[in-house]
N, C-alpha and C positions, 0 to 999 in steps of 0.2 A: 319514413323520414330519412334526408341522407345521414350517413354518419357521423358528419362533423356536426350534424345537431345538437349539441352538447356543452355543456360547461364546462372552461380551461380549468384545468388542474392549478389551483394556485393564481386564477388570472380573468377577467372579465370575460363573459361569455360572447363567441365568437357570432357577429351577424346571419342568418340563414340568407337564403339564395332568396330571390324574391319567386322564381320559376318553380323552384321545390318547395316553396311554404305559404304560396300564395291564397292559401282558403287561410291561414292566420287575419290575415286584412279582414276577411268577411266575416270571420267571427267575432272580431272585433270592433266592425262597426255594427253587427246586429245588438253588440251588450246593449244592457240595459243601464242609462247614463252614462255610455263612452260620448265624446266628443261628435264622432260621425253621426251617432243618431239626435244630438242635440240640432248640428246644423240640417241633418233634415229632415228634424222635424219640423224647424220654424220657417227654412223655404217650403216645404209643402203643404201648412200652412199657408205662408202668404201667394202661394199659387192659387190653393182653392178661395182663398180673399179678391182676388184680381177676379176671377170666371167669375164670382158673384157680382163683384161690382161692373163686372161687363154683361153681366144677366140683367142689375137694375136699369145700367145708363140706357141698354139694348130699349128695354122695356121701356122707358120714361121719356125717352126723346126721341125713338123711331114710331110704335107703336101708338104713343098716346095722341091726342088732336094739340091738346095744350103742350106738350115737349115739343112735336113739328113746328107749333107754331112760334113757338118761341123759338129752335131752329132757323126758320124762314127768316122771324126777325132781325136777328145775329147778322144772318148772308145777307141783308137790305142793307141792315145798318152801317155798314161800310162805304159806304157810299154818302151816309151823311153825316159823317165823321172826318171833318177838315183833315184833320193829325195825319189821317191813313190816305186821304184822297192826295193829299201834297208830297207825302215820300213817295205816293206810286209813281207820280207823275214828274219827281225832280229825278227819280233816282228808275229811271226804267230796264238797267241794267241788272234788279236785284234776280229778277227772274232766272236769268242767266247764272248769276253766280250762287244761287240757291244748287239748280241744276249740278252745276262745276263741284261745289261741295260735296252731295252727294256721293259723283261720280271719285272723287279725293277721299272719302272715305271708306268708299267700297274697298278702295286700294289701300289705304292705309292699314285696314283691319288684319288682313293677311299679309301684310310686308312686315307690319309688328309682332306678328307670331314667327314667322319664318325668319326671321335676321335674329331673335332669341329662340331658334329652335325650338319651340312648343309647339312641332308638329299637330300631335292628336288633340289641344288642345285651342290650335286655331284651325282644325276641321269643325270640331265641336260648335266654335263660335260660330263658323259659317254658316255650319247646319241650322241655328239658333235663327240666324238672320233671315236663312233661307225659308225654314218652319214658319216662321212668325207671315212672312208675307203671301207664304201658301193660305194659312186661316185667313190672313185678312182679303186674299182673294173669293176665299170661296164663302164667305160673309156677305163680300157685296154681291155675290152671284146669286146664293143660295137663299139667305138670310130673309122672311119674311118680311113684306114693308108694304106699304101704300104705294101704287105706281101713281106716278108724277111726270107728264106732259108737257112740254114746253110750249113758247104760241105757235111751235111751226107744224105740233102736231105727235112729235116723235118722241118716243121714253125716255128719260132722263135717267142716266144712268147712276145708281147708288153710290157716294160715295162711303158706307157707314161701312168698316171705318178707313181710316184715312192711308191710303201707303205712304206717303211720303213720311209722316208721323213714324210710322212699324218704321221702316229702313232706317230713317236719321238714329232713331231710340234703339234700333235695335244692334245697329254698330255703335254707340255710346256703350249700351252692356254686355257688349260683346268682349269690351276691350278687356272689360275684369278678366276676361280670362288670361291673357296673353300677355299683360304688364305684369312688374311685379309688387309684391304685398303692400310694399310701402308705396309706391306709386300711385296706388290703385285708386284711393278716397283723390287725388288732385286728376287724375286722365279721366276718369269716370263722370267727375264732377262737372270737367271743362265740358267736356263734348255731350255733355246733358243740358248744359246751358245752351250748344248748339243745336241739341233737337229743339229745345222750348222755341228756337227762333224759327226754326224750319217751319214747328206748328205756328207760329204767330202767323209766318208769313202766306201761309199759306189759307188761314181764317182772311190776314187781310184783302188778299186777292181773288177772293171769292170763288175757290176752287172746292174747299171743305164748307159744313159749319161746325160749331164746336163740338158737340158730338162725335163726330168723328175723327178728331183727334184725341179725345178722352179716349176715346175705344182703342185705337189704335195704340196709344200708350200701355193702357191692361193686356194686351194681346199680349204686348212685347213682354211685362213684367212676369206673365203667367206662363209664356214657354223659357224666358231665362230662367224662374225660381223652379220650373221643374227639373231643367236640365241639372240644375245643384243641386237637388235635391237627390237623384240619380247618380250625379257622383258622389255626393255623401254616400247613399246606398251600395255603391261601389266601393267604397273605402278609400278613393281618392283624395281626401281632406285629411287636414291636418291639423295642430294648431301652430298660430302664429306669433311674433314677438306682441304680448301688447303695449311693453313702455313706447311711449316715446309715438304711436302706430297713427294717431290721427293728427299730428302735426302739418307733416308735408301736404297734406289735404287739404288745408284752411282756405288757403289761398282760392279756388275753387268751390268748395262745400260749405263755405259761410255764403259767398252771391247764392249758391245754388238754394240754399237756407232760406234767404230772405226772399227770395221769386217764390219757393213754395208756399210761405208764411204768406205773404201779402195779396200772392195772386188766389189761395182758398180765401182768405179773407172777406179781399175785396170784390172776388166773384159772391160771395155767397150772400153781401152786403148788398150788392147789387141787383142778385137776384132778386132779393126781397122787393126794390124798389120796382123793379120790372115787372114783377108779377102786381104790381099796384097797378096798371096799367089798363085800361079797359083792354077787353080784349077787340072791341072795335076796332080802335087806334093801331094794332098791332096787325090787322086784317090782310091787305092790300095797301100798296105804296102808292094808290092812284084813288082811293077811299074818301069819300068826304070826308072822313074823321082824320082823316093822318096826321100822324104825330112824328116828327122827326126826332125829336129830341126824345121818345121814347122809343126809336128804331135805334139811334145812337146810344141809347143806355145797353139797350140790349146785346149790340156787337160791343161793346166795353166790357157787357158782365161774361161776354163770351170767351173772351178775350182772357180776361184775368183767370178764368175756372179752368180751361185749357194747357196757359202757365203753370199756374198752379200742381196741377195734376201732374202734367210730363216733369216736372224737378221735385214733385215726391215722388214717384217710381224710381229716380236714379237714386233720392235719397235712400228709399229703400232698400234697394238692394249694398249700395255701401253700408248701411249698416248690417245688415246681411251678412256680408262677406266682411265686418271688419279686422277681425283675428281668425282670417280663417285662410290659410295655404293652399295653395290648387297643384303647386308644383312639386317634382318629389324632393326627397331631403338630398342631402348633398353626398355622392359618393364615398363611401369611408376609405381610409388612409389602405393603401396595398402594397405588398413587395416583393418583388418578385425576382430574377436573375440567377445565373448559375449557384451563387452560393447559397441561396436559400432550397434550390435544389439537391444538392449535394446532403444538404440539410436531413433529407428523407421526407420531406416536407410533402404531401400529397399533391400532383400536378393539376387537379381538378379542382382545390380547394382556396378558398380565399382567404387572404392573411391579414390579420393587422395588428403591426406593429413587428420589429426585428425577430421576434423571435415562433421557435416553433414549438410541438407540442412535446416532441420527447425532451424537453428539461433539460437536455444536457447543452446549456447555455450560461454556467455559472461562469462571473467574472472574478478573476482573483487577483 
């Protein structure tokens, strides 16, 4: 250790170098009940919670006849859904500015890291963004499924799960890293509100079905809570103020609140109804039986479980991360100048406060 590792004579012990004491951090987040192994324990935890529940959804609505077809029904039912057919058609610009947004967020992710210098911390996030859309590329490539035809004959490509879903969600939690602690529950909140809408929009316009936007949401939550969890394991966390810490968030994490609340709700209400349904009726949109009004429940209940789901990942993770610091602590106080040299004072050593170690600083 260096020399100045040591207690002042008479005076609070001097901080170590971070470069000469850096395995201290690593012992200290291996204790057993420090802080760092609290926070990851409970993201890594809810990482292997997201892989699971993206093993079920994987399993229940690609794999099974009944999940496809409720599926299928969802992507019809858009179409006989007044609400959804009338904003496509007054408002045929959304397409565009979904796009636009996107492409504004990409940008915004790393111009908020970089104008608060959290260099290695909005690579991090990048990487996050970038991870999540490599899985959910090689999902839809690789990923087991039923192939599905179109009338012209040619493969229909998989969307399970969804990118546009991973990207939106995935720069929403990307930002916890690069904003700061107290920010974090109001920016995280906001822009989770705008992934839920990227996924709506993208259910209503018949590019996804619900599925895969569920999926695409666990993706994202399952490589951010690893990443923290990683820098827990690192010793990069800390803890944070908690007076006063979820206030400035309200504004934000209450909507975010009640879209999670009402859209598991009222999806899963829904469901139930849906699955009353013969499965006839739900066959083909061209069926002697057809039901419209049970192709319409079904993109509704699709619709709400979708919501639902993408604004609890966000909530999840702000609770997550709510007293929990990513940045480091604030450089302590130094002094330096010829007369502190004169002092005898070591050129290689860091100081804090006036005074130095041989003592002879008495004031009379």
């Amino acid at each position: 250790m260096a020399s100045y590792d040591r207690s002042r004579a008479g005076g609070s012990p001097r901080p170590p170098r971070t470069g000469d004491t850096w395995w201290y951090a690593a012992v200290a987040a291996e204790a057993p009940g420090s802080f760092s192994t609290r926070v990851r324990t409970r993201t890594r935890r809810a990482c292997l919670g997201a892989v699971l529940v993206l093993t079920v959804v994987y399993a229940g609505l690609v794999l099974t006849a009944t999940g496809r077809r409720w599926g299928d029904a969802a992507l019809t039912g858009r179409r006989t859904d007044t609400v959804v057919t009338t904003l496509l058609r007054e408002h045929p610009s959304l397409s565009g500015l979904t796009t636009l947004s996107l492409v504004l967020g990409c940008l915004l992710l790393p111009a908020v890291g970089l104008i608060r210098r959290r260099y290695a911390l909005t690579g991090l996030a990048a990487g996050a963004v970038v991870t999540a859309l490599a899985i959910t590329a090689l999902l839809q490539r690789y990923a087991p499924r039923p192939r599905f035809l179109d009338p012209g004959g040619a493969l229909v490509p998989s969307g399970f799960p969804s990118a546009q879903t991973t990207l939106a969600l995935g720069i929403a939690l990307g930002l916890a890293l690069v904003v700061p602690q107290r920010q974090r529950g109001l920016v995280v909140g906001a822009a989770t509100l705008w992934a839920v809408a990227v996924g709506a929009y993208t259910l209503a316009d018949g590019r996804h079905r619900p599925g895969d936007v569920i999926a695409g949401a666990l993706v994202v939550l399952a490589v951010h809570c690893g990443l923290h969890s990683l820098l827990a394991r690192k010793g990069r966390v800390r803890p944070a103020a908690r007076r006063g810490a979820a206030l400035p968030g309200l504004p934000a994490t209450l909507p975010l609140l009640l879209v999670a609340a009402g859209g598991l709700g009222a999806g899963l209400w829904l469901l139930g109804a849906t699955l009353a349904v013969p499965d006839a009726a739900l066959a083909v949109p061209d069926a002697a039986s057809y039901d419209a009004a049970g192709f319409r429940l079904a993109h509704r209940c699709g619709q709400a479980l979708a919501a639902g789901v993408v604004a609890t990942t966000g909530l999840l993770l702000i609770a997550l991360l709510r007293h929990v610091e990513l940045e480091r602590p604030p450089v302590p106080f130094r002094l330096g100048g010829p007369f502190v040299e004169a002092a005898g004072a070591p050129a290689d050593a860091e100081l804090v406060g006036p005074f130095t170690e041989d003592l002879d600083h008495e004031i009379s």
